[in-house]
N, C-alpha and C positions, 0 to 999 in steps of 0.2 A: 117470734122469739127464736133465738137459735140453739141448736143443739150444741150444748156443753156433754163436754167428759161425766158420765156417773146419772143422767138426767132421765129422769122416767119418760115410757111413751105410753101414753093413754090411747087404748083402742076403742072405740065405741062401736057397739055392731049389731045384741039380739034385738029382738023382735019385741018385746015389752018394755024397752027401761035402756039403761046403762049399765055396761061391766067394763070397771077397769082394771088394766094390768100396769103391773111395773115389771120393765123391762128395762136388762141395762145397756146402756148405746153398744157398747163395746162390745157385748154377745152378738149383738146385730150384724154390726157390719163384718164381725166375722162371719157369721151367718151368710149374708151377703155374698162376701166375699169365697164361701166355700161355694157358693151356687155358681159365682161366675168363673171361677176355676171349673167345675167339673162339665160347664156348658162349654167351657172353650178346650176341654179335653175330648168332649162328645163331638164338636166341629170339628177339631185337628184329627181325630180317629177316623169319621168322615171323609175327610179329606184325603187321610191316607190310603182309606179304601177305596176311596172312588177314584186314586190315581192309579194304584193297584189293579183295579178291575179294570179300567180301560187299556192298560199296559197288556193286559194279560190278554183279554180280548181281541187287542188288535193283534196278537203274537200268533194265538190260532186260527187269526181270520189268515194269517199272511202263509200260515202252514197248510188251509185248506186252498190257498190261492197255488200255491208251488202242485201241491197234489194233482187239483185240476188241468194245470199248466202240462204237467207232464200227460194225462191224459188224451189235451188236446196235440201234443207234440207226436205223440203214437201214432194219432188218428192222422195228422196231417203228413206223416211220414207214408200213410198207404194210402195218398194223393186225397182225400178227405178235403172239406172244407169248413173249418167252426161255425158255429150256429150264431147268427146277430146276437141273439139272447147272452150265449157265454162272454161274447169280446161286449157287450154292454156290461156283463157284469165285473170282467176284468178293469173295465174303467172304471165301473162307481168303486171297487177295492181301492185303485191306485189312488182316487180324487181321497178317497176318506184316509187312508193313509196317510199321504200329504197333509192333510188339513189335521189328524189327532198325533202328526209331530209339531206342529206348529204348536200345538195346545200344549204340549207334553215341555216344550222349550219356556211355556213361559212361567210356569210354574204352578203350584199347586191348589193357591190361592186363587188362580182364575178359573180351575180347571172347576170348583164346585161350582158353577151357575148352572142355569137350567138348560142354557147352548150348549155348555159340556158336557153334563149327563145325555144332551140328546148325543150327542155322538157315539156315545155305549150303546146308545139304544140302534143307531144306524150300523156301529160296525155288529151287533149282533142279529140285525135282520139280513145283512147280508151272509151272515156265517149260515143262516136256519134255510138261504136259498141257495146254499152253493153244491146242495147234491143234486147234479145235473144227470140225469137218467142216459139221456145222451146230448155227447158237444160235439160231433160233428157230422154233417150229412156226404154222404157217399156221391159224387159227380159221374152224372153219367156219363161212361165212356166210349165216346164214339167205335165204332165198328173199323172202319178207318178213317185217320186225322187227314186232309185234302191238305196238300200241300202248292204252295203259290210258284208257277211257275214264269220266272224272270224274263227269259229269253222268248224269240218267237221258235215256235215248234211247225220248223219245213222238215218233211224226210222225213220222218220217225213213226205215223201213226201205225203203220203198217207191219213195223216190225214188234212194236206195241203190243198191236192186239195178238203176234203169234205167238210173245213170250207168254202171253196170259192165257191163250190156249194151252200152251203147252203144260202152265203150273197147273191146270185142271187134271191133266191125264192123272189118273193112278201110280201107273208107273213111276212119276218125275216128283221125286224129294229133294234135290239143290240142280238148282241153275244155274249156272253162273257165264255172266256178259263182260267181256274181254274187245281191248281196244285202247289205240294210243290217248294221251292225254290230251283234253280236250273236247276231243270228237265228240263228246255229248252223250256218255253214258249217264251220267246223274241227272241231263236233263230226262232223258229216256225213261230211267227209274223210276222221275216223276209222275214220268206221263201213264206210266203202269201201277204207278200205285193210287192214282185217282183214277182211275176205267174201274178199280175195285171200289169204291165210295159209291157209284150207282148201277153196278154193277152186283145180280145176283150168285154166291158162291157159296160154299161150305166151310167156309174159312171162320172161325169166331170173332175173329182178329188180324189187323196187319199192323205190323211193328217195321219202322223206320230206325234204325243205327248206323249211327255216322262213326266208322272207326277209321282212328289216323294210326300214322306211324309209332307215337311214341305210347297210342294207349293201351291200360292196361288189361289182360282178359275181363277181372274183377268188376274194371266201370261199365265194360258191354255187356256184361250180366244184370247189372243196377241198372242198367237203361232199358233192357226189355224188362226185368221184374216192375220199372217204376209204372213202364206201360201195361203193366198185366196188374196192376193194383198190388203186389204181393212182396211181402218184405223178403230180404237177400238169402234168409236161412230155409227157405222153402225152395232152391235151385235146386238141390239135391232131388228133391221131390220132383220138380217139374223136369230135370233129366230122367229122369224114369219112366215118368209119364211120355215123354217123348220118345223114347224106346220101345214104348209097347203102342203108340198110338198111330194112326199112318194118315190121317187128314190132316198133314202139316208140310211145307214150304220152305225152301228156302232158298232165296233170290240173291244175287250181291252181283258187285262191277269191278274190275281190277283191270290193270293195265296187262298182266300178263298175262300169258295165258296160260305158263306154266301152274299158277295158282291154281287153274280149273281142275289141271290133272290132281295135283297135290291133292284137292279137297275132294276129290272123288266124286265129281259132277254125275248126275245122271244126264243131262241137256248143257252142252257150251255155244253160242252164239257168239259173233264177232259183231262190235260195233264199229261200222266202215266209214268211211269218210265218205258225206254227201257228194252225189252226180253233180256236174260242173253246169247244168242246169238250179238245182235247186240248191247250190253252193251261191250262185248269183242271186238266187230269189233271194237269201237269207243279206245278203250284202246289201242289196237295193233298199232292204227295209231298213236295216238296224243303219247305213249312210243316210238314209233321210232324217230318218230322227236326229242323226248327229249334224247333219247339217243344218237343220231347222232350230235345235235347241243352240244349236252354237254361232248363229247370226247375233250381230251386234244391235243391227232394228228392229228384233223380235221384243215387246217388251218383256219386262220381268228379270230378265238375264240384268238388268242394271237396276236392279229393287234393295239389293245389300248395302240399309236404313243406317253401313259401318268401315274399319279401317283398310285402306289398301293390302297389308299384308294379309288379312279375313278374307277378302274378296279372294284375293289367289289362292289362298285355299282351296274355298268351295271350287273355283274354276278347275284346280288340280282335280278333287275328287269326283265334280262331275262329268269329269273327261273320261276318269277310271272305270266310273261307272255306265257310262256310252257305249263306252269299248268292251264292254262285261268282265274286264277288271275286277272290280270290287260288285259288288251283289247286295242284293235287299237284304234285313236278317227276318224273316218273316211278318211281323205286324208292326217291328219295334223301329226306334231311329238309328240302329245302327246296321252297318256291313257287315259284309263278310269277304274272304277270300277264296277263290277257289283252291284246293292244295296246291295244286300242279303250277300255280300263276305264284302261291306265297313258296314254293319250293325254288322258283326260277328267280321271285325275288332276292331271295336269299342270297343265291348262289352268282348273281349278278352284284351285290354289294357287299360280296367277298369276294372280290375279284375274280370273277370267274372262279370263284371253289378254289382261290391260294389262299386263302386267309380266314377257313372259316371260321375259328375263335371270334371273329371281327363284330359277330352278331351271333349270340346262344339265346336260342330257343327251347326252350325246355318245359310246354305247356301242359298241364292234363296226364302229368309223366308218375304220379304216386311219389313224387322226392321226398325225403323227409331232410334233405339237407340240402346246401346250396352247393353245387357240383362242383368239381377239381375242375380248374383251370389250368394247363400247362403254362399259357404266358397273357396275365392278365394286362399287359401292359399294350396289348392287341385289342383285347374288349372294348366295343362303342355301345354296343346296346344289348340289353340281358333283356328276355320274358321269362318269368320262373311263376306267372299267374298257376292257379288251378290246380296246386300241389298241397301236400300235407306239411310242409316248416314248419316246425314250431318256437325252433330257436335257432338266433344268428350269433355265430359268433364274432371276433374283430375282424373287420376285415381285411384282405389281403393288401399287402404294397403293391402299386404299381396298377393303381386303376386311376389315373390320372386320366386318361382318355374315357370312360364311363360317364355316357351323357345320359341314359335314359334304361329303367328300371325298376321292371314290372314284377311286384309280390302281390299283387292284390289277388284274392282269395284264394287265402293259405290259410293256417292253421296256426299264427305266429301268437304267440304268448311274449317274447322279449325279444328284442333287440342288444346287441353289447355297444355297451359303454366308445366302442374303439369303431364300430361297424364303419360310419363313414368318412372318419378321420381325413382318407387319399383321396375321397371323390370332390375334388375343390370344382370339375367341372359337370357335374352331373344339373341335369337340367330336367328332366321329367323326374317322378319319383311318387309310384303309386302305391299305395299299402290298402288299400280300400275292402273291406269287407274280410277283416282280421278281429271278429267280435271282440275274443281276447287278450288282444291290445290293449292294452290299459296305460302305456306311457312310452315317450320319445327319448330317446337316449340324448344328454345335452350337447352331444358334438355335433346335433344335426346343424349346429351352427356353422361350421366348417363347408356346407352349402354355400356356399356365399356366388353359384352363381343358378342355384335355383329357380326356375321358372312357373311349373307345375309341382301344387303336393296334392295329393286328393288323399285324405284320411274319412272320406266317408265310410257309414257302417263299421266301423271300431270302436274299441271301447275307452279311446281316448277320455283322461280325466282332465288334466292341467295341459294346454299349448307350452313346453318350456322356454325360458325367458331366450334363449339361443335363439328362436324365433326370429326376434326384431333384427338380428345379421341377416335375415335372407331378403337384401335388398332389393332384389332384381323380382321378388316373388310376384308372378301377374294374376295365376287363378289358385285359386285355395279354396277345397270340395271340403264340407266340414255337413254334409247330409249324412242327418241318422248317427250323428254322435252325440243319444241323448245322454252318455254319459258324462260329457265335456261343461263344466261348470267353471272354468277361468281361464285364465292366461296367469301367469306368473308373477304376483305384484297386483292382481285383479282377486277381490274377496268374491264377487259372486258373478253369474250371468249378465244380468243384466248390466254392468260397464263392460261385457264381451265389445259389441257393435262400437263404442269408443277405440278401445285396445286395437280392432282392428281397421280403425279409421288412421292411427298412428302409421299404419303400411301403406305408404304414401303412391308406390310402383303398382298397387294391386289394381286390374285392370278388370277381373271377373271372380264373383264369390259365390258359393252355391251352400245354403242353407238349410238347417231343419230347425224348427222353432218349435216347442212345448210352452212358451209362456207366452199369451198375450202384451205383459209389459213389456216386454221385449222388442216382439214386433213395432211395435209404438215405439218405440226408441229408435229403431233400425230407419222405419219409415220419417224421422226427422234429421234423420241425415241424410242427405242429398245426394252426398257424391257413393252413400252403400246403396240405396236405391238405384240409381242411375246404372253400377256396373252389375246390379244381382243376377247372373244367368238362372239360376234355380231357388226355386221357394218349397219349403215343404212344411205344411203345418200339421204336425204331428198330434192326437190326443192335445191340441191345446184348448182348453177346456178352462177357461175366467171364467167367474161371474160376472152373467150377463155380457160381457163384453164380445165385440164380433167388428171385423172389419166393414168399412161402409165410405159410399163417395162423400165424406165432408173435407171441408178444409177450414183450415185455422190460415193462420196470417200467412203463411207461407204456400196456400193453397196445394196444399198436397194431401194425398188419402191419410187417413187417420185412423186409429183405435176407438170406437165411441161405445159408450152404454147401448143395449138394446133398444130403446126407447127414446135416447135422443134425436130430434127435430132435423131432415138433414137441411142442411146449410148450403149457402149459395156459391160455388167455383166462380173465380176471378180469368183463370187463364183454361177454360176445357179443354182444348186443344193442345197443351202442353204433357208430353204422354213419359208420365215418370219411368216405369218400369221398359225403361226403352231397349233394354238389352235383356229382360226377361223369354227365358223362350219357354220353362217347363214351369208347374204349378201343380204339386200335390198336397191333397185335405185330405189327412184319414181320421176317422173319428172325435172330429171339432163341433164341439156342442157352442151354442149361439150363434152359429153364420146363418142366418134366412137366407141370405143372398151372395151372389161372388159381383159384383155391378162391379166392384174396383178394375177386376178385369176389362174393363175398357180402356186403361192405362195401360198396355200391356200390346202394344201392336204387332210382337214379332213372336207372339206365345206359338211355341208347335206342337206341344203338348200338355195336356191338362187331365187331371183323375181326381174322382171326387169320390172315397168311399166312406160310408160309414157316417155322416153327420146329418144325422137324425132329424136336426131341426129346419134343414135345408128346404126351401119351397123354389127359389128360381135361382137357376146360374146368372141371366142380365135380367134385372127388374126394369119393366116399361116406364111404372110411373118413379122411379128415381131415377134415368136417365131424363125424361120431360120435365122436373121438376127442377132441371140444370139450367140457369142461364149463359145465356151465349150462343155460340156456335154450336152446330149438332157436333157429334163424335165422326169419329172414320168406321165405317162399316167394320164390326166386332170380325177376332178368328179369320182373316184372309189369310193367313199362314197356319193358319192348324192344320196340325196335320194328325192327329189321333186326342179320341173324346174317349175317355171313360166313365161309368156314371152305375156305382154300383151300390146295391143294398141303401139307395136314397128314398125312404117309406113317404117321406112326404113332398117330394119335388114332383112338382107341375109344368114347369115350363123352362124352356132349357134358353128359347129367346121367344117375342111375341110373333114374329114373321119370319119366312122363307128367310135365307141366308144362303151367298154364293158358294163359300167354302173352298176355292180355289183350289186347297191343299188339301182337304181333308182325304186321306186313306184308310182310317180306320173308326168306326164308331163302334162302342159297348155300350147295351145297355144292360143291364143286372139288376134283377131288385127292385125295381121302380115303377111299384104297380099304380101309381098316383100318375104317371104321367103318360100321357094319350097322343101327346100330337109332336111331331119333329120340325124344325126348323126349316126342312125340305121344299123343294119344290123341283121339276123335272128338271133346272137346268144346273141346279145345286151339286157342286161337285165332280163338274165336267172334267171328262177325262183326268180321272183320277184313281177310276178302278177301286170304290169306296167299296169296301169290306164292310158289312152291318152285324155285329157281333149278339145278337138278340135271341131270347124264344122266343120259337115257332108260335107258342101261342099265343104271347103279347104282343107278338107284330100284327098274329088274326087282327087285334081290337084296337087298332092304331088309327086314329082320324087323320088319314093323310088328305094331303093338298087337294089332290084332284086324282082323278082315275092313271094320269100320263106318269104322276109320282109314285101311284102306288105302284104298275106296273113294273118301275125301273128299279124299284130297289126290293119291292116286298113280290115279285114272278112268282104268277101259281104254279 
């Protein structure tokens, strides 16, 4: 029967019998109707509270995150280093952050499930563990740092050991060593300040400062305070201390010798030019080398896997460097100069010191502005790195000839609107390591014969559309701009690796990635893979997601779930990242493995810190599991391994490996792993540096007794 208007409802219900009511509809459904209003005012109140609470929540999770931050910034300012535990917690902050805007974006009505409330409950377990007692441990600091000597040392031991007699006497508080350029005072210095490295003295410390012409007193102060652990405002202090205390040194090398007088040496030495005997010795040796590495049948010298203008490079610079020219920079892949050889440079591509406008130098100098130029219409090449800039204004007429133009690490916050208006031929153009950078002025367009940009480490947000004019552009350095989220006409990252597939000239790209999807995008274009010189996987942290050798139709590496089956390569010998040479992973949760690195034949360096989940750099059984052809023997160009704070890696490869190149290994952290890739003939003549504790190398299961000898000597 159905309910009509006005119609009684009989309720039947005690426990003995029947009781009926008359009730009217219409009371009812008001009735009803009042309960489901005040339920769906009790869910929207709900709702507003629990969008509210997690609003708020994640506000002072993000206030004690700044807090910490600065703490750790203190610490690591008096050479300190964070604790796994905090930079783990700074990641699970950033992950949940990200993920309760995602939630905050969709609105309120998703936000009540029970996935959402957990997210209160996770940002408020991280707020209850973020009072960190202490974030960072104190590095202990060698007595004296051993410094790598480039050159062979004929002639010098003997005068060596009498300067270091001499610094023992009581009497003698500054010595100072005088002698034309050249001659081999800094090899000397060298060789005097490692006789102290195992050598017993009363010294606490020996401090190394390299002061140039344009530095300022202020940075040689910050270069011994950085070495003595102690922040800048305690100089005062330690000039005092130096005043009253007399078990202290001080050594240094000048060309003049009037400097010695000036400085009021207690001991001056002259460094002479070697006997025409050991003048020869030192020729015979460093001509063979040059004659041996620079035979055309030697192999290797014909290994460059790349273009003939590339090859005359390297042939230029390993000439430079034969001749001792250019110089090792100590563990890292770059040069250096000697002053004396970049002063002659100089002064040789100013014609002879006519035109020295022609090249301004101005490195390490405290500028806070870009220098007067009398006639910039002279200027070819500017270095203004290592200064304090913080703003440029228009720039001047008449830099038409300005090809190449070094601001990278400065202190630049803007650019003007006009800056590079007249540079139609500028061709390098580095800004790299300018955090506060946050955008490009749109006349970079006016580039238009741009070669090199490197904006890595800035805090670039948008590429501007000016961009796509720089036709000619070959490498674009975009590492460590994880602030960079488009291109101009581009809503988000991920169409980045598109947008810069459109730069049709681009010949080499160097990367930092925070998104898994990304990668995966990147890795499906062909021709971005092919020219990638640098990879850097930053804190990228997908779920579940990790690089791995499969291939889809195209047989290339891929992005897969953790857990999927790998798959069988069509072409293994086809080695995608062929111009890859560097590869850094810091804090990437889901990589078990780096096996992709088998694609990767010209890698020269590789650093793996911080990914927790990591168990092997090459997996045995996913290489065997490949049909086909085997691989080419992994790293025959490496040339430096780092491998820090990895709690769960075991195995770096299953067997000995040549290592042809390798000069530097680190290992940090890596109490999981026991046995090295080694073997006695591993890294022949290479002069391999083993970066490790003493006591983890004790419990090292090397090869055999001949390997452990060679690299781990009692």
């Amino acid at each position: 029967m159905s309910l009509m208007q006005g119609t009684d409802l009989v309720c039947v219900s005690t426990m003995g019998g029947c009781a009926s009511v008359s009730v009217s509809c219409d009371q009812t459904l008001n009735q009803v109707g009042r309960c489901l209003t005040e339920n769906a005012n009790h869910i929207h109140n709900k709702l507003d509270e629990n969008v509210e609470t997690l609003q708020v929540s994640t506000q002072e999770l993000k206030v004690l995150r700044d807090d910490l931050l600065t703490r750790v910034f203190l610490e690591e300012e008096k050479g300190h280093i964070r604790l796994a535990t905090v930079q783990r917690w700074f990641s699970n902050v950033e992950t949940v952050e990200s993920q309760v805007n995602e939630l905050l974006a969709e609105g309120a009505a998703e936000i009540f499930s029970e996935f959402r409330i957990q997210k209160i409950k996770e940002v408020n377990v991280l707020k209850s563990r973020s009072n960190f007692r202490v974030v960072a441990e104190r590095v202990p600091r060698s007595k004296v740092e051993e410094r790598l000597i480039h050159v062979p040392v004929v002639g010098m031991k003997a005068m060596a050991e009498k300067v270091c007699s001499s610094l023992m006497e009581d009497e003698v508080g500054t010595l100072g060593l005088y002698g034309m350029g050249g001659v081999g005072k800094t090899t000397l210095l060298t060789l005097i300040n490692n006789i102290f490295v195992n050598t017993e003295n009363d010294f606490d410390v020996v401090i190394w400062v390299v002061v140039s012409k344009d530095q300022k007193m202020e940075s040689v102060q910050e270069t011994i305070l950085w070495r003595l652990g102690r922040f800048s405002e305690e100089w005062k202090h330690l000039k005092r201390r130096r005043e009253s205390v007399r078990d202290q040194a001080i050594l240094f090398t000048t060309r003049s010798k009037e400097v010695c007088s000036e400085m009021r040496v207690d001991v001056e030495m002259e460094v002479k030019c070697l006997a025409p005997d050991e003048a020869w010795e030192l020729f015979r040796m460093r001509a063979r080398d040059l004659t041996l590495e620079s035979h055309p049948d030697i192999p290797g010298m014909g290994t460059k896997t790349e273009t003939q203008l590339k090859n005359h490079g390297y042939e230029i610079i390993g000439t430079l460097v034969r001749a001792c020219l250019l110089m090792d920079y100590e563990h890292t892949e770059f040069l250096k100069m000697h002053d004396m050889v970049r002063e002659m440079a100089l002064w040789i591509t100013a014609d002879l010191g006519k035109t020295k406008e022609s090249f301004i130098v101005k490195t390490g100098s405290k500028l806070r502005d870009v220098p007067k130029v009398e006639d910039w219409s002279v200027v070819q090449k500017m270095s203004l790195m290592g200064n304090d800039i913080e703003k440029i204004g228009a720039g001047p007429y008449g830099t038409k000839k300005l090809v190449t133009l070094f601001l990278q690490n400065n202190k630049l916050v803007s650019i003007s609107e006009r800056f590079f208006q007249w540079m139609t031929e500028l061709k390098v153009l580095d800004l790299s390591s300018n955090e506060s950078l946050t955008e490009l002025p749109t006349d970079i367009s006016k580039l238009v014969a741009l070669q090199y940009l490197n904006l890595s480490s800035t805090g670039i947000k948008i590429l501007p559309v000016g961009i796509k004019y720089l036709t000619k552009l070959i490498h674009l350095n975009l590492e460590f701009t994880h602030k960079l989220k488009s291109v101009v006409g581009i809503s988000n990252l991920l169409s980045l690796p598109e947008e810069l597939k459109s730069l049709e000239h681009l010949k080499l790209l160097t990367l930092t990635l925070k998104d898994a999807f990304v990668l995966e995008r990147l890795l499906n274009i062909h021709s971005l893979v092919n020219f990638t010189r640098y990879l850097s996987l930053d804190k990228c942290i997908p779920n579940a997601v990790r690089i791995s050798l499969v291939a889809a139709g195209s047989s290339a590496p891929s992005v897969q779930e953790v857990d999927s089956p790998l798959q069988h390569m069509k072409s293994p010998n086809h080695m995608y990242f062929r111009n890859l040479t560097r590869v850094d992973i810091v804090n990437c949760e889901g990589l078990r493995d780096l096996t992709w690195l088998m694609y990767a034949p010209c890698l020269s360096n590789l650093h793996v810190e911080m990914s927790f989940q990591t168990e092997e750099i090459i997996s045995r059984e996913k290489v065997m599991k490949i049909d086909g052809e085997k691989f080419t023997t992994p790293f025959l160009k490496l040339e430096s391994l780092s491998l820090v704070f990895l709690y769960a890696v075991k195995s770096i490869y299953w067997c000995p490996l040549p290592f042809p190149a390798l000069k530097y290994l680190k290992i940090h952290r890596c109490p999981n792993l026991r046995k090295l890739p080694l073997d006695s003939a591993s890294a022949k003549g290479c002069d391999l540096v083993l970066d490790a504790n003493g006591e983890w190398l004790r419990d090292v299961e090397w090869e055999d007794d001949a390997t452990k000898n060679r690299f781990c000597p009692t």
